[in-house]
C-alpha positions as CSV (number, residue, x, y, z in Angstrom):
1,X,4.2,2.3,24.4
2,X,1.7,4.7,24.9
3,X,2.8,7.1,22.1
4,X,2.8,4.2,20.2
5,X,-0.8,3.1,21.2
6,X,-2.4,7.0,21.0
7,X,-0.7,7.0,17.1
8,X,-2.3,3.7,16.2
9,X,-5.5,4.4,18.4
10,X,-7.7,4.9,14.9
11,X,-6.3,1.6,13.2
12,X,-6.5,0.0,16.7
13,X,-10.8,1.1,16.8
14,X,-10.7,-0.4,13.1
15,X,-9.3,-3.4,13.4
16,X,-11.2,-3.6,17.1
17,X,-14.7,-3.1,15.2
18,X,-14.0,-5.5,12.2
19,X,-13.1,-8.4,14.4
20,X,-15.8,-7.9,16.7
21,X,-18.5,-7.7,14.1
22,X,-17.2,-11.0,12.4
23,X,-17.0,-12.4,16.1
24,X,-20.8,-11.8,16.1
25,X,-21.6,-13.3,13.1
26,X,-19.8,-16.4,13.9
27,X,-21.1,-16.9,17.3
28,X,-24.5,-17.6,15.9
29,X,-22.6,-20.9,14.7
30,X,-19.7,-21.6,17.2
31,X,-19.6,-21.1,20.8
32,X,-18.7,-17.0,21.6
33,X,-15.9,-18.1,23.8
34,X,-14.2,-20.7,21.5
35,X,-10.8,-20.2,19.4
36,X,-13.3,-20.7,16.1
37,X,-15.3,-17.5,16.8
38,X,-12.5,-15.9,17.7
39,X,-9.6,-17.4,14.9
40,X,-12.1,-17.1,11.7
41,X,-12.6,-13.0,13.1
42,X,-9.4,-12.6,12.4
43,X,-9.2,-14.6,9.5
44,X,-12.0,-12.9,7.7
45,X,-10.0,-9.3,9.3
46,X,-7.2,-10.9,7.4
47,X,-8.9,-11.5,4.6
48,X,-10.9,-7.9,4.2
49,X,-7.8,-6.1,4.2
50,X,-6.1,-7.5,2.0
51,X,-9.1,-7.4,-0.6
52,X,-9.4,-3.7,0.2
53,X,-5.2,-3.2,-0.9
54,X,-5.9,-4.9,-4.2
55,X,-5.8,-1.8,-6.3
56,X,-2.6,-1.4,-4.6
57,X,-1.4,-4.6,-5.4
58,X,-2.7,-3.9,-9.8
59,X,-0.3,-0.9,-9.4
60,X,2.3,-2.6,-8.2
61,X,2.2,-5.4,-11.1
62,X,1.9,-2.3,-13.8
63,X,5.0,-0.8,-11.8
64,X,7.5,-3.7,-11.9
65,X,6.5,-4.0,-15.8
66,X,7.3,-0.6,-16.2
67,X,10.4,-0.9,-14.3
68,X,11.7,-3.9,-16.6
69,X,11.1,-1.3,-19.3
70,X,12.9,1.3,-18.3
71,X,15.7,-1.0,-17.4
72,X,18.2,-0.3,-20.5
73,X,18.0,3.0,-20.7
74,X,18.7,3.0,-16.5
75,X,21.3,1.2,-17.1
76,X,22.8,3.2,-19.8
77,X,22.4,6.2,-17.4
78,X,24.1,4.8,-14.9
79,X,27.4,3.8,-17.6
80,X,27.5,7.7,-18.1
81,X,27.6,9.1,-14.5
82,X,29.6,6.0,-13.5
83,X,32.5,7.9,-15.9
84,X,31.9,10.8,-14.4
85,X,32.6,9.8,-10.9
86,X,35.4,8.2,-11.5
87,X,37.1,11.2,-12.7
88,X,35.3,13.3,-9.8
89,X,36.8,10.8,-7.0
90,X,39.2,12.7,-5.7
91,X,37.2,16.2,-5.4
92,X,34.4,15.6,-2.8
93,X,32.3,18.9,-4.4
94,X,32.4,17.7,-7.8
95,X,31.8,14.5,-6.9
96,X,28.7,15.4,-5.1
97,X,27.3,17.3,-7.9
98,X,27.4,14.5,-10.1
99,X,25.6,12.3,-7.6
100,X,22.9,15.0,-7.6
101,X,22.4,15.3,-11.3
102,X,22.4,11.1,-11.5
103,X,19.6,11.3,-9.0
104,X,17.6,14.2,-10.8
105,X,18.2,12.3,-14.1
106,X,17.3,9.1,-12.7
107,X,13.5,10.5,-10.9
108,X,13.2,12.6,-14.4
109,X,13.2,9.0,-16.5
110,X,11.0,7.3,-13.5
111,X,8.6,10.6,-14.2
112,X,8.9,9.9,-18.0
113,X,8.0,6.6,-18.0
114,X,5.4,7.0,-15.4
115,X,6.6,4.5,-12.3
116,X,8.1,4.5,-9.3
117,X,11.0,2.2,-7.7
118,X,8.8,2.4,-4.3
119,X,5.7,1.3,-5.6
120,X,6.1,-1.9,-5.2
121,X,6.9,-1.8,-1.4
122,X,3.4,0.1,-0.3
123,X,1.7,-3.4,0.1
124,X,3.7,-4.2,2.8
125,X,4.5,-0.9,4.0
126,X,0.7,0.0,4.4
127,X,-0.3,-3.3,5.9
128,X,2.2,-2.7,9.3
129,X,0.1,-0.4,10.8
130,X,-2.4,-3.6,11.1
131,X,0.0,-5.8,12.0
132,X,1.3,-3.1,14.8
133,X,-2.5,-2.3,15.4
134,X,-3.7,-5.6,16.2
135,X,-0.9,-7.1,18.2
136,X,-1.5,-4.4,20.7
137,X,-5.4,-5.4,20.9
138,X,-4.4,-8.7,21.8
139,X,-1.3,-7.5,23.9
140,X,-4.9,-5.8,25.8
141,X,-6.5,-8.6,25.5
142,X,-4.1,-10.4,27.0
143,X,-3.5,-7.5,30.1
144,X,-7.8,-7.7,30.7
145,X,-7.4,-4.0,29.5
146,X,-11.0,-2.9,27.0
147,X,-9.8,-1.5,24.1
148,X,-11.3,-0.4,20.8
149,X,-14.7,-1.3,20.8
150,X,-13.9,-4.7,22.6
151,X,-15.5,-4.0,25.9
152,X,-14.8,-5.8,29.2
153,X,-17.1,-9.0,28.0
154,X,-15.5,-8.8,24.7
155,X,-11.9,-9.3,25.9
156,X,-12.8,-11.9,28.8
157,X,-14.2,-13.9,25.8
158,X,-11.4,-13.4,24.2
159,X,-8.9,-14.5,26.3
160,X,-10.8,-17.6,26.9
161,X,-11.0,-18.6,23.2
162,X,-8.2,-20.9,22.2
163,X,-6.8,-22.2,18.9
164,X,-5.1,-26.0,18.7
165,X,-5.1,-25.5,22.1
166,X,-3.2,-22.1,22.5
167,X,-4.6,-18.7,23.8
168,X,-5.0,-16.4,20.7
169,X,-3.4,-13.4,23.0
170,X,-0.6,-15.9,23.7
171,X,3.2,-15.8,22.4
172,X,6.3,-17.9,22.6
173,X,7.7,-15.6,25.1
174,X,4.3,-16.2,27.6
175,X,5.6,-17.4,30.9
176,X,3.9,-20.6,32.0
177,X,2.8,-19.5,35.1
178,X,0.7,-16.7,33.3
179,X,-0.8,-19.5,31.1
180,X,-1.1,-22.0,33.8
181,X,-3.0,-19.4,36.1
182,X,-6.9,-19.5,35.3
183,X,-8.1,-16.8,36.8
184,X,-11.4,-15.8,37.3
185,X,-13.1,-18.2,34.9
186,X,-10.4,-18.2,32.6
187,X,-9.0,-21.7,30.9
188,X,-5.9,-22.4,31.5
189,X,-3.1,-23.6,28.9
190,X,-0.2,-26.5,28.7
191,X,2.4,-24.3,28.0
192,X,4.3,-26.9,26.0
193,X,1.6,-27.0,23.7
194,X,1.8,-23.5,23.3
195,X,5.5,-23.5,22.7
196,X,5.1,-26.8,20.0
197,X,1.8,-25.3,18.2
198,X,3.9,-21.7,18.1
199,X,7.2,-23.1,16.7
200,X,4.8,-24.9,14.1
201,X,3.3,-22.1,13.1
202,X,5.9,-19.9,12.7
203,X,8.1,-22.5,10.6
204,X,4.9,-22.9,8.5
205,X,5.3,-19.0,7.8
206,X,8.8,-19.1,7.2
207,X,8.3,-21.8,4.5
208,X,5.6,-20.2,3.4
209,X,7.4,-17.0,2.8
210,X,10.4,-18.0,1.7
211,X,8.9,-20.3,-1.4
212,X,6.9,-17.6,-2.2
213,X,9.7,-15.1,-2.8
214,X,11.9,-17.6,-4.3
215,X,9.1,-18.8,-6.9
216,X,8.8,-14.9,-8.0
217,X,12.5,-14.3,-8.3
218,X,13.2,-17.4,-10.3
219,X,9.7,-17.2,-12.3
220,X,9.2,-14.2,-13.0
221,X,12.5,-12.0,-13.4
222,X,14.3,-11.3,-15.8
223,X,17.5,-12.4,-16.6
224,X,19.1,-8.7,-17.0
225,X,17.2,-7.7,-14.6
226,X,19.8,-5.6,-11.7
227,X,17.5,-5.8,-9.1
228,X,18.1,-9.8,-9.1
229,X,21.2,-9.4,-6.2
230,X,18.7,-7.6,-4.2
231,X,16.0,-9.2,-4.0
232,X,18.1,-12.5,-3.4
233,X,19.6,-10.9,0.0
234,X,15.9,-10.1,0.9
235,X,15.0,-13.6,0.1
236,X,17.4,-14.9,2.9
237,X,17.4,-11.9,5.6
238,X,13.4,-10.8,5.6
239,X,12.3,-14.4,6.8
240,X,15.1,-13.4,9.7
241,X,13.6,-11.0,10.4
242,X,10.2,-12.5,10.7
243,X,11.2,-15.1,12.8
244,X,12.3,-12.8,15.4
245,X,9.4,-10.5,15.2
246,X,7.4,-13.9,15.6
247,X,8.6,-14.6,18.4
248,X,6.9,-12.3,20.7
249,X,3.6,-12.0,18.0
250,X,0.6,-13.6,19.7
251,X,-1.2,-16.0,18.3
252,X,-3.4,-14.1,16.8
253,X,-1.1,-12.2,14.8
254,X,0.2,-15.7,13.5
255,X,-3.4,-16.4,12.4
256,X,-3.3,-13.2,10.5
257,X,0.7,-13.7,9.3
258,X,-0.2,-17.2,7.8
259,X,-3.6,-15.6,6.0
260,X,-1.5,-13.1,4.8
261,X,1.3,-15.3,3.3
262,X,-1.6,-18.1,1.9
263,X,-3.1,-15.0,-0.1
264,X,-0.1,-13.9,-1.3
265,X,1.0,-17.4,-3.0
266,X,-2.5,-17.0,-4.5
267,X,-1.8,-13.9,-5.8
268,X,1.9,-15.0,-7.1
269,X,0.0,-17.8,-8.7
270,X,-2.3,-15.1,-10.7
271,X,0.8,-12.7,-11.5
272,X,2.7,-15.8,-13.1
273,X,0.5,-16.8,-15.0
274,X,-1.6,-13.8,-16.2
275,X,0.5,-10.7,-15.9
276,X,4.2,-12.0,-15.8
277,X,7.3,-9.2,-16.4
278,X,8.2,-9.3,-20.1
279,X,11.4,-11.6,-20.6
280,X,11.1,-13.8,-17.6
281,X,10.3,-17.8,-17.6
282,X,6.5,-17.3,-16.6
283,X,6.1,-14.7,-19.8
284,X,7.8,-17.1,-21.9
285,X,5.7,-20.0,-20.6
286,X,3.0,-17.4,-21.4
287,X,3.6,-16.8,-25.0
288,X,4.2,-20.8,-25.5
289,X,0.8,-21.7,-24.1
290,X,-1.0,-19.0,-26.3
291,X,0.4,-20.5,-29.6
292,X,-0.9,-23.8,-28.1
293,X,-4.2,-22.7,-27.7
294,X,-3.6,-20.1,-31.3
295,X,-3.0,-23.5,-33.1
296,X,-5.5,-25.8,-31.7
297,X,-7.6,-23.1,-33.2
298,X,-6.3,-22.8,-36.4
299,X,-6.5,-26.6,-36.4
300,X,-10.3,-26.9,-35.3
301,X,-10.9,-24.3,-38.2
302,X,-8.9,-25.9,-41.0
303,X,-11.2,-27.6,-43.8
304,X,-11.3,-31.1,-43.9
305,X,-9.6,-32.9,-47.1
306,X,-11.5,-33.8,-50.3
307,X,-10.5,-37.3,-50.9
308,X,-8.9,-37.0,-54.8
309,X,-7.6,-33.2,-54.4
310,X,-4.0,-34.4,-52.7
311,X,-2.8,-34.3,-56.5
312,X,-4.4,-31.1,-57.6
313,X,-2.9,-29.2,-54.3
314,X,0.6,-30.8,-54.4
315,X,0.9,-30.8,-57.9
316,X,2.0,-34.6,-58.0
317,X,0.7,-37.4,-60.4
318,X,-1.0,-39.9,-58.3
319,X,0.3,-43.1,-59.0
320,X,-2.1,-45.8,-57.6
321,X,-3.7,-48.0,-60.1
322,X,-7.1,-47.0,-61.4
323,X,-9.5,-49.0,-59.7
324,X,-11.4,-51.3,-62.7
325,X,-14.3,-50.2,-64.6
326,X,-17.3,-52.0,-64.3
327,X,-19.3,-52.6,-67.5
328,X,-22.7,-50.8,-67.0
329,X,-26.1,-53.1,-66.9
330,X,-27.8,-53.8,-70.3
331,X,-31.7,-53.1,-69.6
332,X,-33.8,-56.1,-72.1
333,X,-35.9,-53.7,-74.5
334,X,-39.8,-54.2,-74.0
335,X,-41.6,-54.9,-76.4
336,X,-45.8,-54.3,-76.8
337,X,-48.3,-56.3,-78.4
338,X,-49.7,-55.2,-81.9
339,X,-53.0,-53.5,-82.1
340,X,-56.0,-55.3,-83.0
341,X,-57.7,-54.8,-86.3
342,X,-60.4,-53.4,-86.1
């Protein structure tokens, strides 16, 4: 592990120094040593990365729309090579030729159309190294071991600050007598607690995950879309995986999982309903609430009708009876005095 730790030594400082800064901010409200000081640092670490990959995150919306684009003319590629290799099946060079030209063919369209199949995986690719990176700080943390700029203080403090009752450098895996122990004025912890607030939290994440996923497969795909099959075997087999990597992720990895997965469904909610990929349910639902709002316009707009015009504008006779006339007032003539001789 100590390769590991000298590769991940710069995120490691990083991810030391934001959570120590936000730990000083909030111990001017909450007690230094609490789970509060400690759980909203790494909240708000959370929360500043994933603000910083939001660029990221535009170029990944603009690349699965331009991947839906260039989906017929993919697929019409992949009819003419699939020809090919069925007559190059039996002669392994041939064959192997073809595959090559598909693959140049296939990066020369990506290149055309300006996008890349990868792009949408660099979210989560380039958000591991924090993961990694802060689970061995509290792995530290939890082995009284300074690291980063957390010094000696810093990680006593830590390990004293709980969270529903569970050590934030504590894991499923913990053994009891390592929470039990208190130490040198150290709290100790119930480890069922631990186990029952862990198992929450992880099922929480799993949910969380899962219906996050699912709502942007069903939502916003489209129905031709290939890529439908795989992303339906990644909606069942990465929450696997999770759960098994969550078993030994300290609590305050959890903190940072859950974060993650709650500003993610705020995200989907954004994509859905502002940038959706042409063709799916969430563009249609798209296109029918802008000829809503197009027509309550028109409607606001539209002149009011002059009462007697229905007949001029629809060209029939209106049929009502006139209504009767009414005989006008006869004024009584006035009449003057005669002058006075004079």
């Amino acid at each position: 592990m100590q390769v590991y730790d000298d590769i991940l030594a710069p995120i490691i400082w990083v991810v030391s120094w934001i959570v120590v800064r936000f730990h000083q901010l909030f111990s001017n409200v909450f007690n230094p040593d609490s789970g509060w000081a400690w759980g909203l640092s790494i909240l708000c670490l959370t929360i500043v990365i994933r603000a910083a990959l939001i660029p990221l995150f535009v170029k990944q919306i603009r690349s699965t729309q331009d991947m839906q684009r260039v989906q017929p003319e993919l697929k019409a590629l992949q009819a003419k090579y699939k020809k090919e290799l069925e007559r190059a099946k039996l002669d392994p060079v041939k064959k192997r030729e073809v595959q090559q030209r598909q693959q140049r063919d296939t990066m020369a369209l990506y290149k055309e159309h300006g996008t890349n199949p990868f792009s949408s995986c660099l979210p989560v690719l380039i958000q591991m190294p924090f993961w990694g990176s802060l689970y061995r700080m509290l792995y530290q943390v939890a082995n009284k071991i300074p690291v980063g700029v957390m010094t000696t203080a810093l990680v006593t403090s830590a390990r004293n600050a709980h969270v529903f009752g569970v050590p934030i450098s504590a894991h499923l895996t913990t053994p009891a007598a390592q929470l039990t122990a208190s130490g040198v004025g150290l709290r100790p912890a119930d480890p069922t607690t631990v186990k029952i607030v862990i198992i929450i939290m992880i099922a929480i994440y799993v949910a969380t995950q899962f219906t996050t996923q699912r709502q942007m497969m069903l939502k916003n795909a489209a129905p031709d879309n290939p890529m439908v099959q795989q992303q339906k075997m990644m909606l069942y087999v990465m929450p696997f995986f999770m759960v098994v990597f969550c078993f030994i992720a300290p609590m305050g990895v959890l903190i940072y999982l859950l974060t993650t997965n709650f500003w993610t469904m705020g995200q989907q909610f954004y994509i859905l309903r502002n940038s959706p990929v042409p063709g799916s349910p969430a563009y249609l639902a798209k296109e029918q609430r802008q000829a809503e709002k197009q027509a309550a316009r028109e409607s606001k707009r539209a002149p009011q009708a002059i009462p007697g015009t229905a007949a001029l504008a629809t060209g029939v006779e209106d049929t009502a009876p006139p209504a009767p006339l009414i005989p006008p007032r006869v004024q009584p003539k006035r009449t003057t005095k005669s002058k006075r001789k004079r």
